[in-house]
MARKE-228884 format. One record per residue: x, y, z of N, C-alpha, C, O, CB in turn. Coordinates in Angstrom, 3 decimals. Glycine has a CB too. Layout:
// MARKE-228884
X:Y:Z:X:Y:Z:X:Y:Z:X:Y:Z:X:Y:Z
...
END
This chain:
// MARKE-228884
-21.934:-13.968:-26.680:-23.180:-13.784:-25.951:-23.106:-14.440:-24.573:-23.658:-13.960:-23.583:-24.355:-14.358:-26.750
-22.350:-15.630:-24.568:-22.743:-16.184:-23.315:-21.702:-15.439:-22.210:-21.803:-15.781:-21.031:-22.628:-17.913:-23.366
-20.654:-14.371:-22.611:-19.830:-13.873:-21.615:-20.703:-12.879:-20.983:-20.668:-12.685:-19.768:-18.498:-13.317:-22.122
-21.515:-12.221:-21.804:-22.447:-11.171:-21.787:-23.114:-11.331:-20.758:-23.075:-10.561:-19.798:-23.248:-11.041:-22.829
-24.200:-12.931:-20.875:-25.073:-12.784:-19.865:-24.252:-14.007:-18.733:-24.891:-14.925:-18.218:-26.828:-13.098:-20.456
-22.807:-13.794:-18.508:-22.449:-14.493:-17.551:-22.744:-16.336:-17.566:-23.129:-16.987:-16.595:-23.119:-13.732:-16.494
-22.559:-16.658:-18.391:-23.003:-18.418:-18.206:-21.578:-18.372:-18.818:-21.009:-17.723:-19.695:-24.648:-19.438:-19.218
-21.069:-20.007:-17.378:-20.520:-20.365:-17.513:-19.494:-21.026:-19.367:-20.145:-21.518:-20.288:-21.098:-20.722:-16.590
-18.170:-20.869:-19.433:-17.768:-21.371:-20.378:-16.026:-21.716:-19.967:-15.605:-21.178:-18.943:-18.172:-20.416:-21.565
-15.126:-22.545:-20.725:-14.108:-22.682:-20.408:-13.260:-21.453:-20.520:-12.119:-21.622:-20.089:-13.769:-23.648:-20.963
-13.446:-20.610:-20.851:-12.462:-19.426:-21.246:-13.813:-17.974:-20.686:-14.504:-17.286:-21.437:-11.892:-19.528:-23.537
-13.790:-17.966:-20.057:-14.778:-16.831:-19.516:-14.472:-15.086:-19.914:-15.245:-14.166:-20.184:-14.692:-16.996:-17.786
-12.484:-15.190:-19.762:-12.042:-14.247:-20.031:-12.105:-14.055:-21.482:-11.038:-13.584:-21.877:-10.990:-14.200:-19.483
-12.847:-14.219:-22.312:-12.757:-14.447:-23.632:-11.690:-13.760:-24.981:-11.636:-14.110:-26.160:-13.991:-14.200:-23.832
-11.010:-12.800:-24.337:-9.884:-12.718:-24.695:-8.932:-12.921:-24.311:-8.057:-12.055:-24.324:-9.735:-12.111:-24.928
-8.646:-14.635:-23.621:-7.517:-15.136:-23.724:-8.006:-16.285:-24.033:-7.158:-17.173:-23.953:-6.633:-15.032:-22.716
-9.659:-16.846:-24.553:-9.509:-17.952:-25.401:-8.748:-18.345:-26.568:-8.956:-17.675:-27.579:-10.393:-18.094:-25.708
-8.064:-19.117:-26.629:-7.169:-19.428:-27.717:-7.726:-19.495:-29.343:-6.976:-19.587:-30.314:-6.613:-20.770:-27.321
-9.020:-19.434:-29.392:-9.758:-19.499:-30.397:-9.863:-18.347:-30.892:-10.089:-18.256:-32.098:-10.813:-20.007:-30.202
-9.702:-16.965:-29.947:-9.607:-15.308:-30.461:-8.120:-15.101:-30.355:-7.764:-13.937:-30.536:-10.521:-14.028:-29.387
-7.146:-16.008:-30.092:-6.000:-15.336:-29.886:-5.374:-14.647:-30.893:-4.503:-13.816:-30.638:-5.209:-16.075:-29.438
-5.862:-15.007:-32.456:-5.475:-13.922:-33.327:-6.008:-12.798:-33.397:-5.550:-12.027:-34.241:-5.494:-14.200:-34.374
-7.121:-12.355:-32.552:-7.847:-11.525:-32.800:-7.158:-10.174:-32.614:-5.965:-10.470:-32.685:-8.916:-11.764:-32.137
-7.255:-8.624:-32.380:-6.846:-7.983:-31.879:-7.252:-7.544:-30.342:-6.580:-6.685:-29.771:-6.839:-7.371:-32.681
-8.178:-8.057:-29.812:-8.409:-7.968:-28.338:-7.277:-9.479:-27.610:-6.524:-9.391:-26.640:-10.488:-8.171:-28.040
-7.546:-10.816:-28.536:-6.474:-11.409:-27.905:-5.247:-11.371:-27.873:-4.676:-11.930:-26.937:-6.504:-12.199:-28.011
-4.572:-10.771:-28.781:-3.650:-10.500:-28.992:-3.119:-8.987:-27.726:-2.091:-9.112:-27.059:-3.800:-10.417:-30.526
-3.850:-7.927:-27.631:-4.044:-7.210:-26.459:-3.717:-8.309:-25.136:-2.642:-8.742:-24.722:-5.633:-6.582:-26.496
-4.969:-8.523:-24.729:-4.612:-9.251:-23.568:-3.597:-10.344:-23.199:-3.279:-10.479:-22.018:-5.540:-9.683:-23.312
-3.173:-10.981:-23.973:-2.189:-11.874:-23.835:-0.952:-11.112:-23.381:-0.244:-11.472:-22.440:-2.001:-12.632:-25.083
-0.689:-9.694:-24.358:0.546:-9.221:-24.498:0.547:-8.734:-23.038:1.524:-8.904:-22.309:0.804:-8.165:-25.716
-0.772:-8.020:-22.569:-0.693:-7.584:-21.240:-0.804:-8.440:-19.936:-0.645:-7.905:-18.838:-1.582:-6.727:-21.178
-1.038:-9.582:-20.045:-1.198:-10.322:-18.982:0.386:-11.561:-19.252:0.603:-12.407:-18.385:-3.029:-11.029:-19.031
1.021:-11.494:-20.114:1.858:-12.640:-20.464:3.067:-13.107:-19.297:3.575:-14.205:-19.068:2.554:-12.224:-21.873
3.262:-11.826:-18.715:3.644:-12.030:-17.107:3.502:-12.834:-16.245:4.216:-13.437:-15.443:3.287:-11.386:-16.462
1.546:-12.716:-16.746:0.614:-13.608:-15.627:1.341:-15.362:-16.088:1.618:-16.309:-15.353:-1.691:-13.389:-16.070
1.443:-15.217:-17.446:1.254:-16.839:-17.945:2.887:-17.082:-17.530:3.013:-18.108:-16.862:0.727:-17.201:-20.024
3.905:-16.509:-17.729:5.024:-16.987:-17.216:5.598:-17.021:-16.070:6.739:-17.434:-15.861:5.658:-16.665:-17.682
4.717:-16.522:-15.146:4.450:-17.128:-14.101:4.222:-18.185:-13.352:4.298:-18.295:-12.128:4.043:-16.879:-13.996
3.822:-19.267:-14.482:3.316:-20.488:-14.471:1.815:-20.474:-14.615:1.333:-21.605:-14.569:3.738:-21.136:-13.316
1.015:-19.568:-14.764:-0.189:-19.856:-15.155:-1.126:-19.914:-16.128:-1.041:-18.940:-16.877:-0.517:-19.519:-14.734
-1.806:-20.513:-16.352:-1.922:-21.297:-17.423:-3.263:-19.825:-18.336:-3.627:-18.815:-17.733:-2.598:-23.313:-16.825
-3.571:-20.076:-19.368:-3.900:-19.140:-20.446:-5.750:-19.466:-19.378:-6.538:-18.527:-19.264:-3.464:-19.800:-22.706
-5.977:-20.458:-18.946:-7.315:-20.812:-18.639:-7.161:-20.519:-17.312:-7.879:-19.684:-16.762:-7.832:-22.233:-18.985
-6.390:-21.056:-16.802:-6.420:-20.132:-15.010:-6.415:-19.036:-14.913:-6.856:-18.540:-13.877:-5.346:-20.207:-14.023
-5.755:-17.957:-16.284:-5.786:-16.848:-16.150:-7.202:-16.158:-16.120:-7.639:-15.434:-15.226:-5.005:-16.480:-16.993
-7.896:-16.580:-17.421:-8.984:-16.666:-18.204:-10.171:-16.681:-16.814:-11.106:-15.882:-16.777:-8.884:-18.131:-19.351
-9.964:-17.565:-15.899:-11.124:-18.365:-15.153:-11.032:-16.685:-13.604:-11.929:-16.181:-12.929:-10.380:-20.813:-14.474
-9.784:-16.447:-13.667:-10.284:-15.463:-12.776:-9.701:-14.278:-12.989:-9.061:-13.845:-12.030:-10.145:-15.785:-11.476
-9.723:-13.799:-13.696:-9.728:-12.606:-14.748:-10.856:-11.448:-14.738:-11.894:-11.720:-15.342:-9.837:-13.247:-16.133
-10.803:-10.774:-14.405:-12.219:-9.739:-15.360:-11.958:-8.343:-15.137:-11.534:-7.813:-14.110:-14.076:-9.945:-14.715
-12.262:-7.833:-16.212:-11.952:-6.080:-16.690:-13.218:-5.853:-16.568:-14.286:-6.352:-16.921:-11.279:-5.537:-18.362
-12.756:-4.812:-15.871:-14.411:-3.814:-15.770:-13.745:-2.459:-16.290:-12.956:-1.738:-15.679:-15.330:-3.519:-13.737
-14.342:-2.275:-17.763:-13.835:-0.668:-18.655:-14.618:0.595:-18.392:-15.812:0.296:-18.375:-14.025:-0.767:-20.411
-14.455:1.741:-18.204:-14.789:2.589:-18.316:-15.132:3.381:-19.646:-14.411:4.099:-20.339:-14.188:2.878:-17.675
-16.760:2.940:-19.812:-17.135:3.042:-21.284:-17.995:4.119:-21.292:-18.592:4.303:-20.231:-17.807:1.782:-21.933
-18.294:5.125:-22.486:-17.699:5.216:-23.301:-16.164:5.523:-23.537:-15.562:6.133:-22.653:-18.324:5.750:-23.661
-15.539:5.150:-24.623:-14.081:5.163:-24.380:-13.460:6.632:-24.362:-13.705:7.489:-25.212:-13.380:4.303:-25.495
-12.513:6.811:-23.123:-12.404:8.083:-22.970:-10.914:8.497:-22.935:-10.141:7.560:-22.735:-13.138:8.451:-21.824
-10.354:9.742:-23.093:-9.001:10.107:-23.497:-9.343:11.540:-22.997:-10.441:12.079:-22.852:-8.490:9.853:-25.199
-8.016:12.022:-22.766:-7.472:13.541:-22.464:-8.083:14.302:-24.023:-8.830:15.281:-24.020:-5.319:13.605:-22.230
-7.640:13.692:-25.138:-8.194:14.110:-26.627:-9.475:14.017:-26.544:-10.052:15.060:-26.852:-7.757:13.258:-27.860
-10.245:13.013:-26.192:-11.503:13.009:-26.716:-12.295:14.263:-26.147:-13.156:14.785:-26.855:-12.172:11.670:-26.400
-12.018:14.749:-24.890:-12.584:15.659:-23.778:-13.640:15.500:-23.090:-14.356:16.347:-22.555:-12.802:16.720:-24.130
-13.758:13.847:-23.134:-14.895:13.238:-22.266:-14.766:13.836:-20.982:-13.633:14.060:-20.555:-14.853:11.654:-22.117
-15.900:14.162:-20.218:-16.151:14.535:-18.819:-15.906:13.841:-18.071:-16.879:13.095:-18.173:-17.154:14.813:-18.477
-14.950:13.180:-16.827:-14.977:13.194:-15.851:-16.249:12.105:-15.230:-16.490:10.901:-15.145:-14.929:14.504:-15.661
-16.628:12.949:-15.007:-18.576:12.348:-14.733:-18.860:11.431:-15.341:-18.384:11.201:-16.452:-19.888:13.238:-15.190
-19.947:10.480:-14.581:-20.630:9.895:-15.386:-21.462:9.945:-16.976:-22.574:10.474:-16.994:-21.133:9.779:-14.679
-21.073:9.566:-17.853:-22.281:10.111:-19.037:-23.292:8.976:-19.464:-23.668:9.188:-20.618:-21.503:10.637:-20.598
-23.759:8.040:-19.012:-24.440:7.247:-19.542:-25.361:6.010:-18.379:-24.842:4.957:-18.009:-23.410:6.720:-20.538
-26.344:6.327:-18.096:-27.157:5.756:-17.047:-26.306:4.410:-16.783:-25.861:4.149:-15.665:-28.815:5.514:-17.516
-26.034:3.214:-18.400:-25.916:2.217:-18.391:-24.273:1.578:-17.870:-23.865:0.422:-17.770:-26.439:2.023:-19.578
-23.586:2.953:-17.604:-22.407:2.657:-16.717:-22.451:1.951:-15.661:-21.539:1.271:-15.190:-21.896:3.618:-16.291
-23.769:2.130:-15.168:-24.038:2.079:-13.721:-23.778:0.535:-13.324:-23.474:0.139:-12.198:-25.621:2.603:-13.364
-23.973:-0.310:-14.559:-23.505:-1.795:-14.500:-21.662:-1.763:-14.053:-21.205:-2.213:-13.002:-23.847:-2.597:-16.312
-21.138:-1.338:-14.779:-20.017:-1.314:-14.637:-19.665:-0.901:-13.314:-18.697:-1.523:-12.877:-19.556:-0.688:-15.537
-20.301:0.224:-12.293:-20.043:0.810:-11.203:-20.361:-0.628:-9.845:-19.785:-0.950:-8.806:-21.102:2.324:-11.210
-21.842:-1.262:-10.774:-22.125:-1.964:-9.339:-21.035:-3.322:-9.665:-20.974:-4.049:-8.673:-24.143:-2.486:-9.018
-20.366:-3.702:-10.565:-19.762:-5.165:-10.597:-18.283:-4.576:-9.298:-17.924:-5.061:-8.225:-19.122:-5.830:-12.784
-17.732:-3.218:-10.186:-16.628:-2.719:-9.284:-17.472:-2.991:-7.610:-17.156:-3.825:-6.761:-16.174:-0.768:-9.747
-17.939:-2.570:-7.587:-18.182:-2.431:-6.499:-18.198:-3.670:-5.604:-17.570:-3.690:-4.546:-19.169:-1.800:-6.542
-18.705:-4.390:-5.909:-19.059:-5.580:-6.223:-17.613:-6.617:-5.439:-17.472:-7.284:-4.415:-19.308:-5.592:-8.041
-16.753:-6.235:-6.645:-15.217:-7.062:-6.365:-14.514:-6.226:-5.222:-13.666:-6.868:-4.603:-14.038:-7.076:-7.911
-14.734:-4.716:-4.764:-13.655:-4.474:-3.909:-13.672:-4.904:-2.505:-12.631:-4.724:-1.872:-13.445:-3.212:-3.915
-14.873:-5.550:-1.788:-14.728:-6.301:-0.889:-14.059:-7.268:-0.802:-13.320:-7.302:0.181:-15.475:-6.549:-0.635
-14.018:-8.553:-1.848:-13.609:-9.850:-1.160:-12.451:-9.872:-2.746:-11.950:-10.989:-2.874:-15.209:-11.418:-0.780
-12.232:-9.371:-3.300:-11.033:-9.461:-4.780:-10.298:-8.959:-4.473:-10.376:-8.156:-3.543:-11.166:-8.935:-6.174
-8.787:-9.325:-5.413:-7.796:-7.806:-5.326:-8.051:-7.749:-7.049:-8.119:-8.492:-8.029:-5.568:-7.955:-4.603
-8.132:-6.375:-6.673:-8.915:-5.787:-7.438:-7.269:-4.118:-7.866:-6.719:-3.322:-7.106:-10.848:-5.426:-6.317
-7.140:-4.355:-9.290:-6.027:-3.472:-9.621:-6.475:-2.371:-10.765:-6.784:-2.809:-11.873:-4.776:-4.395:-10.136
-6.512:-1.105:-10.547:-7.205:-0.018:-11.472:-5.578:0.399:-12.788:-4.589:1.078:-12.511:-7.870:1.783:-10.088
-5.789:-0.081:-13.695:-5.014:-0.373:-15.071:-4.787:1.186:-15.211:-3.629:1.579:-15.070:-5.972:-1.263:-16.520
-5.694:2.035:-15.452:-6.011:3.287:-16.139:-7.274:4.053:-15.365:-8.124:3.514:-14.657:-6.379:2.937:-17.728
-7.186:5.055:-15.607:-8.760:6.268:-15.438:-8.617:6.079:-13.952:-9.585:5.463:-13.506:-10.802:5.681:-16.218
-7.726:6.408:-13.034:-8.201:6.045:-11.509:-9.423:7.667:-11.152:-10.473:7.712:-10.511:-6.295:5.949:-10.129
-8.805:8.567:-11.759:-9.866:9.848:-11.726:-11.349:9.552:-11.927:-12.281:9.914:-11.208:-9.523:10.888:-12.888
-11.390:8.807:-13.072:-12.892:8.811:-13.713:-13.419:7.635:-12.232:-14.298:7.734:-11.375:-13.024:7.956:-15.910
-12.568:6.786:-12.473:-13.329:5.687:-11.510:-13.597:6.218:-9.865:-14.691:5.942:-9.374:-12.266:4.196:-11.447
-12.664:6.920:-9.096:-12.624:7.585:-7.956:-14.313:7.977:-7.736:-15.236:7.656:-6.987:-11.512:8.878:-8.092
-14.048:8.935:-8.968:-15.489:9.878:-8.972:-16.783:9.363:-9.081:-17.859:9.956:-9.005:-15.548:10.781:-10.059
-16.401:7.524:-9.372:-17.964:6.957:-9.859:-18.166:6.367:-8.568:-19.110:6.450:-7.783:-18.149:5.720:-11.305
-17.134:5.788:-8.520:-16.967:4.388:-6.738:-16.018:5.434:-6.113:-15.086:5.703:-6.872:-15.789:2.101:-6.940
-16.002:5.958:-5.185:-15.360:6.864:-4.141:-14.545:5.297:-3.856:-13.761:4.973:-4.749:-16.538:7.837:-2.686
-14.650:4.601:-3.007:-13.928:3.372:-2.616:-12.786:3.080:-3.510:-11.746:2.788:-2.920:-14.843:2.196:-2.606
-12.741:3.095:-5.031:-11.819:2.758:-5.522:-10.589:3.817:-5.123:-9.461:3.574:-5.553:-12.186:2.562:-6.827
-10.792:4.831:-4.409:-9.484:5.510:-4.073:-8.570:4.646:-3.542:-7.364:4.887:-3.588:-9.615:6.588:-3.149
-9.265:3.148:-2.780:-8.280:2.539:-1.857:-7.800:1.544:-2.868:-7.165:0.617:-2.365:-8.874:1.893:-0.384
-7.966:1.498:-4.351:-7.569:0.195:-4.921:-5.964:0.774:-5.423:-5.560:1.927:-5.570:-8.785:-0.442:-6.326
-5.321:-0.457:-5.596:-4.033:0.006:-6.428:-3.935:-0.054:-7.795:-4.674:-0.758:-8.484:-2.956:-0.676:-6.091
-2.864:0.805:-8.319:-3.270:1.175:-9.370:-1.940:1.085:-10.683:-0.859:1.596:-10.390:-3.883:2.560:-8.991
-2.072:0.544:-11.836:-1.019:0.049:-12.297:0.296:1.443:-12.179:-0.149:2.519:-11.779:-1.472:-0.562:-13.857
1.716:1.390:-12.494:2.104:2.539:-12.523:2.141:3.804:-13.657:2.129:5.034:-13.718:3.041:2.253:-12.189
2.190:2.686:-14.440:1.948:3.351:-16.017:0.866:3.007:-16.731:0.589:2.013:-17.403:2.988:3.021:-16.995
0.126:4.310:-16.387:-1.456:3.648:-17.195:-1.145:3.399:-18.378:-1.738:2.430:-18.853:-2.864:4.644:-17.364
0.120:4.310:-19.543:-0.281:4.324:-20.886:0.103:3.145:-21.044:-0.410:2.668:-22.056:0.208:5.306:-21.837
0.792:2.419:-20.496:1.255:0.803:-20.710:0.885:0.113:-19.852:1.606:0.052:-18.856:2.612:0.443:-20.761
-0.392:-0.692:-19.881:-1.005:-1.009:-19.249:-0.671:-2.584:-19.085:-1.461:-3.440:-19.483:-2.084:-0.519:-19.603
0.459:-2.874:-18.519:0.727:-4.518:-18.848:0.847:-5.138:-16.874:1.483:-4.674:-15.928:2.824:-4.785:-20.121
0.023:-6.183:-16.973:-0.104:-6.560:-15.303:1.755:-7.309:-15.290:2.112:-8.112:-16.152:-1.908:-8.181:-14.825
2.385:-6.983:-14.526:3.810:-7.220:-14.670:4.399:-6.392:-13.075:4.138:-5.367:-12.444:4.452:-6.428:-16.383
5.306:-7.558:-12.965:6.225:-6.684:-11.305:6.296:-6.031:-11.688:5.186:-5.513:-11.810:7.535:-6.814:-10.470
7.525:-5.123:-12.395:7.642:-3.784:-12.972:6.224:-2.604:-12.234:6.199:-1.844:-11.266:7.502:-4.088:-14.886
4.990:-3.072:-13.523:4.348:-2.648:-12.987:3.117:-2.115:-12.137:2.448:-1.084:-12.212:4.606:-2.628:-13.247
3.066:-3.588:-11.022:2.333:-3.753:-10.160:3.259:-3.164:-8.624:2.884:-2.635:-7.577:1.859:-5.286:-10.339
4.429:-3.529:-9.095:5.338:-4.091:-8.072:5.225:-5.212:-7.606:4.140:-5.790:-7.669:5.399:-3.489:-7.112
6.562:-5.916:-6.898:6.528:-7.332:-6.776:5.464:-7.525:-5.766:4.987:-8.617:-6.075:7.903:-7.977:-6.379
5.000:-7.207:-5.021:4.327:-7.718:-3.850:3.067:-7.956:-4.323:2.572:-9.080:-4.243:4.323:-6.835:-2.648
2.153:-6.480:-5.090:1.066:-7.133:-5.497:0.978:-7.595:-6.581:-0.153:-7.406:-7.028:0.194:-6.588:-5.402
1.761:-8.239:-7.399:2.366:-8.893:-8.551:2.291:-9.902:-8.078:1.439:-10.460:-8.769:3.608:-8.603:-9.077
2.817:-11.053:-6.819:2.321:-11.917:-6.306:1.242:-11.867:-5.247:1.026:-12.942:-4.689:3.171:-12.419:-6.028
0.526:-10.831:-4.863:-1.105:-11.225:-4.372:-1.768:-11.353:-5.786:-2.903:-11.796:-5.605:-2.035:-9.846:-3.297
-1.547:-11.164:-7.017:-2.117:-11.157:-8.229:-2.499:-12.587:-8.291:-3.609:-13.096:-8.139:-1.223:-10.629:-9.360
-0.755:-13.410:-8.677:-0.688:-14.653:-8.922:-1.188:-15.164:-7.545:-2.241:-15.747:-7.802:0.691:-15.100:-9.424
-1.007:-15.218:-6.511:-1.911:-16.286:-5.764:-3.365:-16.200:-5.962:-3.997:-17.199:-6.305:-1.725:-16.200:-4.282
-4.178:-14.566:-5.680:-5.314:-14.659:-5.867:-6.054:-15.621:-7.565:-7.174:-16.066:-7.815:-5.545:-13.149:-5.653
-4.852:-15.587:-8.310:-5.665:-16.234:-9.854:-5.424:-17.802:-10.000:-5.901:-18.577:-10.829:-4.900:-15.469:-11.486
-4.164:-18.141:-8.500:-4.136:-19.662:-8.300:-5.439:-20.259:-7.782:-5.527:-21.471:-7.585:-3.025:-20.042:-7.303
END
């Protein structure tokens, strides 16, 4: 609850609190950010400036979700993006289509190379913004 309504906590990213790390979302994020941590940074530095903004409801080529917006309450999700692409670096994992079409602006964000493997890593950020990553989360 308290990630929900934004109040402060030591692990904000809450799936890389060590307390969910068995979970299957921590276990997710760890595997995908573990780059970040051998990097030298720590599971809580990661945690502290971290944040996924998903494109919900969950959508797939299978499912034949539209494109479009379907749900007024996206619109949270549209204004946080929005939100970070001024002053963040800000990296689109997956859906750059769906997101394009919600935030036109995100055309200018970069975007992992392989959405279906979605792991923040040189490989595939590339090295350069692989380290604007790690400085921006120092």
């Amino acid at each position: 609850m308290r990630n929900l309504r934004h109040e402060p906590q030591d692990y904000p990213f809450y799936g890389l609190n060590p307390t969910f790390a068995w979970t299957g979302c921590g276990i997710w994020w760890r595997t995908h950010t573990r780059r970040l941590h051998e990097a030298g940074l720590s599971w809580e530095t990661i945690s502290n400036g971290l944040l996924a903004i998903e494109w919900f409801p969950y959508h797939s080529r299978i499912s034949g979700l539209p494109i479009k917006p379907v749900c007024p309450s996206q619109e949270y999700s549209f204004q946080l993006a929005t939100g970070m692409l001024a002053s963040k670096v800000v990296v689109g994992m997956r859906s750059k289509k769906h997101w394009v079409n919600a935030v036109p602006a995100v055309q200018n964000v970069s975007f992992l190379k392989n959405a279906r493997n979605p792991r923040i890593s040189p490989a595939n950020t590339g090295a350069e913004l692989f380290r604007r990553i790690i400085e921006a989360l120092r």
